[in-house]
C-alpha positions in Angstrom: 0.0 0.0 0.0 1.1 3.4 -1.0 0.4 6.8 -0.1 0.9 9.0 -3.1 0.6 13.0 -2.5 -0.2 14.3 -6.4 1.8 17.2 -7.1 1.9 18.1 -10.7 3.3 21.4 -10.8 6.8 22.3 -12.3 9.7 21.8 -10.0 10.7 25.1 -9.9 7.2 25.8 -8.6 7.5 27.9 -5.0 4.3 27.6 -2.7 4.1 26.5 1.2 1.6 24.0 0.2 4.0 21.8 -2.1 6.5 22.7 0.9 3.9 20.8 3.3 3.2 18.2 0.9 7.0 16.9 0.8 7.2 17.2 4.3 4.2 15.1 5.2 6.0 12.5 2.9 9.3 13.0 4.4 7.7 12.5 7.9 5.5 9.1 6.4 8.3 7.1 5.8 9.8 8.1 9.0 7.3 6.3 10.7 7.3 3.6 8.3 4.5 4.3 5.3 5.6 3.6 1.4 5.0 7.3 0.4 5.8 9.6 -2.2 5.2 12.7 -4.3 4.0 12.3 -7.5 5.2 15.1 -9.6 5.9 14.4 -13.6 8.3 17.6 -13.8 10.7 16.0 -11.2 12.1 16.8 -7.4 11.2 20.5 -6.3 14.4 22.1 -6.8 13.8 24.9 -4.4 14.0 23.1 -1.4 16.1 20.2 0.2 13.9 16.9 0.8 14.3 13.4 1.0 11.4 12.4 -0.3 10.3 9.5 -2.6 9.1 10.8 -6.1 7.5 9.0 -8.7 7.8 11.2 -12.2 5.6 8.7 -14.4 4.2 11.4 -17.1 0.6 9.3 -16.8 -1.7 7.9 -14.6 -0.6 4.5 -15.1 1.8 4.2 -11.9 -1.0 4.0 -9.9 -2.1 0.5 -8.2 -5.6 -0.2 -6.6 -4.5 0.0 -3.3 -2.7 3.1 -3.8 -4.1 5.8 -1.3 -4.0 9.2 -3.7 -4.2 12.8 -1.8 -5.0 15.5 -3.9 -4.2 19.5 -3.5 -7.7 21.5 -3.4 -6.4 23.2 -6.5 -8.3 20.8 -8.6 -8.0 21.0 -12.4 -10.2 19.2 -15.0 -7.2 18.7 -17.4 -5.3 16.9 -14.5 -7.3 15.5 -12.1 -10.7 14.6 -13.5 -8.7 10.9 -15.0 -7.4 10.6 -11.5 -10.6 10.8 -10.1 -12.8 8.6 -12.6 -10.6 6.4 -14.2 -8.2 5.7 -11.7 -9.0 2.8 -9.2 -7.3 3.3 -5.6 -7.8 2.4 -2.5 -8.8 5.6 -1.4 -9.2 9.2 -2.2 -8.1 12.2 -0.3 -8.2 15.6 -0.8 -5.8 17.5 1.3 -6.9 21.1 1.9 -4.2 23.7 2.5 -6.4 27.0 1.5 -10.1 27.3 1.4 -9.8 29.7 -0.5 -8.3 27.9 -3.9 -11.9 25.8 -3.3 -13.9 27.4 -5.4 -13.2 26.1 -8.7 -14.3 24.2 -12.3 -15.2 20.8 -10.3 -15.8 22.2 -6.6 -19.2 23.3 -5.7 -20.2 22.0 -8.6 -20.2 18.2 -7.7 -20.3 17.1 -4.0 -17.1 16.2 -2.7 -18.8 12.6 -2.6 -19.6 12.5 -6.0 -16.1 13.5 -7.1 -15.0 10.2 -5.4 -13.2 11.7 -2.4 -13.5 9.5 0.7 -12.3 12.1 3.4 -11.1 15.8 3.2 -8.1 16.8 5.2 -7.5 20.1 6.6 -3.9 22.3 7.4 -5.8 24.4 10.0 -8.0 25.6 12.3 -9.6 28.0 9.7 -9.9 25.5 7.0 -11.7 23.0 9.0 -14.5 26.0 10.3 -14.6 26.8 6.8 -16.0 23.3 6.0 -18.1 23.1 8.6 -19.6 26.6 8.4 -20.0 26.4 4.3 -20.4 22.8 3.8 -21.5 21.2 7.2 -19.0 19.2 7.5 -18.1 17.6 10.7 -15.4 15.4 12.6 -12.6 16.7 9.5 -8.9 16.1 10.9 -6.6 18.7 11.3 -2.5 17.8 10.5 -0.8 20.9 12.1 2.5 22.4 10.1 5.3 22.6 11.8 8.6 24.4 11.8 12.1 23.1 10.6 13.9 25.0 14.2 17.7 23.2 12.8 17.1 26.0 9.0 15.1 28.6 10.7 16.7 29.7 13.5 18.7 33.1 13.8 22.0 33.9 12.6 22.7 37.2 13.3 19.7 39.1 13.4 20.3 42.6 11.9 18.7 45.8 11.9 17.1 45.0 8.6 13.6 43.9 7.8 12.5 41.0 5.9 9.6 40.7 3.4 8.5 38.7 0.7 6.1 40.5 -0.9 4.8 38.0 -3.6 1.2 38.1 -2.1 1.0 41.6 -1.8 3.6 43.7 -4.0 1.0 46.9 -3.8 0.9 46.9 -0.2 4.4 46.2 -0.1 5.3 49.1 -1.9 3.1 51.8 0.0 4.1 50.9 3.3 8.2 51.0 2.3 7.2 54.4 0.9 5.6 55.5 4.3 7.9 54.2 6.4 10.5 56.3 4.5 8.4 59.7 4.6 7.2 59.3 7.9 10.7 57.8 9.9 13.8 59.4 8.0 15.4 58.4 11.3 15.7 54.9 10.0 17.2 55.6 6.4 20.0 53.2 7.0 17.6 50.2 7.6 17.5 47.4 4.7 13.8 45.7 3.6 15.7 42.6 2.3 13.0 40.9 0.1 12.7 37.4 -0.6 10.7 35.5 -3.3 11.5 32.8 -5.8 14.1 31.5 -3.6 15.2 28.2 -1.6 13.9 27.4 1.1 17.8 27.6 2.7 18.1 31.4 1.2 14.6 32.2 2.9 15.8 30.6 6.2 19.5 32.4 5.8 17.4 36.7 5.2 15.2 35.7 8.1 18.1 34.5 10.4 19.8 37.9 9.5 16.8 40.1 10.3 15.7 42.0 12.9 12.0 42.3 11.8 9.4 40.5 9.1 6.8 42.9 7.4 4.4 40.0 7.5 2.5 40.4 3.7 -0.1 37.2 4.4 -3.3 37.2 2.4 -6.2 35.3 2.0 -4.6 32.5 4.0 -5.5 29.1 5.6 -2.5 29.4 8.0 0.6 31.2 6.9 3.7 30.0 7.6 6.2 32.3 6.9 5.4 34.6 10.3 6.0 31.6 12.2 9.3 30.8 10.6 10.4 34.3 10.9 9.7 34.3 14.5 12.0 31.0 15.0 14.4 32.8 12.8 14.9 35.6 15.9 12.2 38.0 13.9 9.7 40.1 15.4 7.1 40.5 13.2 4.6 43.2 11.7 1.9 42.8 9.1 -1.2 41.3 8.5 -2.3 38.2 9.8 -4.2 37.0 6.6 -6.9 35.3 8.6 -5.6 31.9 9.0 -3.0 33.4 11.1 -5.0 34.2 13.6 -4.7 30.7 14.6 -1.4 32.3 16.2 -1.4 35.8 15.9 -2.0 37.8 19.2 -0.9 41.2 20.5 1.6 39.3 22.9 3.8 37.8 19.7 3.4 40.8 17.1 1.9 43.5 15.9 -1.0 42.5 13.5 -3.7 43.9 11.3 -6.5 43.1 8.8 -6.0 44.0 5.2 -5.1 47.8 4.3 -4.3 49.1 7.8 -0.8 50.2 5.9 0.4 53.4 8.1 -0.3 51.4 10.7 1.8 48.6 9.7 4.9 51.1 8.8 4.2 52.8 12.3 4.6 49.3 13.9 7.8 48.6 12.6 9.2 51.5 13.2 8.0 50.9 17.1 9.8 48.0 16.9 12.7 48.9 15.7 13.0 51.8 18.4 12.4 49.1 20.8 15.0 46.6 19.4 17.3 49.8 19.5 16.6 50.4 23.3 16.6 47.2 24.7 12.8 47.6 25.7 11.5 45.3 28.3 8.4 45.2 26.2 10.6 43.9 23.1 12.1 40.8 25.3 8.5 39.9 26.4 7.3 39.9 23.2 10.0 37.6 21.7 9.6 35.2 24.9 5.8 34.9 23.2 7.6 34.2 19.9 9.2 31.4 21.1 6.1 30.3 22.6 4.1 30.1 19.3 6.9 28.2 17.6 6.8 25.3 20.2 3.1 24.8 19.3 4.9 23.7 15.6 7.0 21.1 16.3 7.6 18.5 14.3 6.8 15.5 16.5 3.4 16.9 16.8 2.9 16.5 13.3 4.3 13.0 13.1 1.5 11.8 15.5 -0.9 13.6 13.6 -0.5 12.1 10.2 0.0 8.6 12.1 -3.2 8.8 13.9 -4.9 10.0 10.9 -3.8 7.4 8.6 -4.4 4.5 11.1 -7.9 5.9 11.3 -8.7 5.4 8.0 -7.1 1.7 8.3 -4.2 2.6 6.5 -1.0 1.5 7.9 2.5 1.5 7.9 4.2 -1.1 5.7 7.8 -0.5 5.7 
């Protein structure tokens, strides 16, 4: 018996979820499951990974006892064979952003009638989205975690991080008040990051003393929690799935738009960074805190106990 996480994007391909999927798959044969990424372009080559891949350019690799998860970015020209041709032992679709949901085969068939056995969530704000939209009840919830031996600080500078991929209009406004409204910080660096491995992401956060935290229309958002085990403190928006961690104890956060108030936060923080604030040590104390809830044994479990529900197994 397989698990076999479909992934049929190009390698070069940057996203958190294909991040997640190779991890889960990483973390599966760990514990002793035959799992692998199915992805016809090849290994990601953006990030370092272990894990299994098959590269078959059709659907013929799979076997009937194969367990198949699919991303919730379903596509008729790749999936629909998968899901009524293909014969496996189970389907799963593996949601890591309600809001990629909406698409040409989801609402328009039931989940059921797509041949999905179960749905599997990344968060607290996907599962209430199923159960609030769809009615869905008793869906699983496999928590990310955070690599602390790549993202962990280096030598945290007074320079401020961003990848502003999400949100390059917002991203732009807020350097350009910051700069208007706080010459006093002229010499500070935004160091951005996009299109980059995953090692070059973990090496600018490491360096920096701050993340401008550009989340959007998210299920989670992992980046802020990387940054914060990377020695960041961190200012931005929370993109509503990171209010699963966001709080006023571990950063400064805000809804979508609230830009001067997002440039006026980092420049707090770096005044209080510059001054040794007691204010700035408790909030990187509640940092640390949020990482721990990430770990990567916590994870383990959760795909074990998951799997084993569904009377899947490990073979190896």
């Amino acid at each position: 018996m397989r698990i076999i996480y479909l992934n049929p994007f190009e390698n070069s391909a940057i996203s958190g979820g294909i991040k997640t999927a190779y991890r889960h798959v990483e973390l599966l044969r760990e514990i002793g499951y035959d799992a692998y990424i199915w992805q016809p372009s090849g290994k990601a080559t953006w990030l370092e990974t272990n894990a299994a891949i098959l590269s078959d350019q059709n659907i013929n690799f799979v076997k009937p006892n194969d367990v198949l998860v699919f991303p919730e970015s379903l596509h008729n020209d790749v999936f629909l064979p998968f899901l009524t041709s293909v014969k496996s032992k189970k389907k799963l679709l593996f949601v890591q952003n309600q809001y990629n949901l909406f698409n040409r085969l989801i609402p328009a068939k039931k989940f059921s009638e797509l041949g999905f056995d179960d749905i599997l969530c990344c968060s607290i704000a996907v599962k209430d989205f199923f159960e609030n939209v769809f009615k869905f009840r008793h869906l699983s919830i496999i928590p990310y975690h955070v690599d602390r031996e790549r993202f962990k600080s280096i030598n945290n500078q007074l320079q401020i991080a961003l990848t502003p991929r999400k949100l390059p209009i917002h991203a732009k406004f807020i350097l350009q008040v910051f700069r208007i409204k706080y010459p006093e910080f002229s010499r500070v660096k935004f160091v951005a990051f996009h299109d980059a491995h995953e090692n070059k992401v973990a090496e600018v956060l490491g360096q920096s003393a701050v993340l401008l935290a550009l989340s959007n229309r998210e299920s989670f958002g992992l980046v802020p929690v990387e940054a914060m085990a990377a020695g960041c403190l961190v200012a931005g928006y929370h993109g509503y799935g990171g209010l699963e961690y966001a709080n006023p104890a571990n950063g400064f956060w805000y809804g979508a738009d609230e830009n001067e108030k997002v440039a006026d936060s980092i420049a707090h923080l770096l005044r209080g960074i510059e001054s040794g604030a007691d204010w700035v040590a408790a909030m990187r104390a509640a940092t640390r805190a949020t990482v721990q809830r990430y770990d990567r044994q916590s994870t383990k479990l959760a795909l074990l106990t998951y799997f084993k529900r569904l009377d899947v197994h490990p073979t190896l």
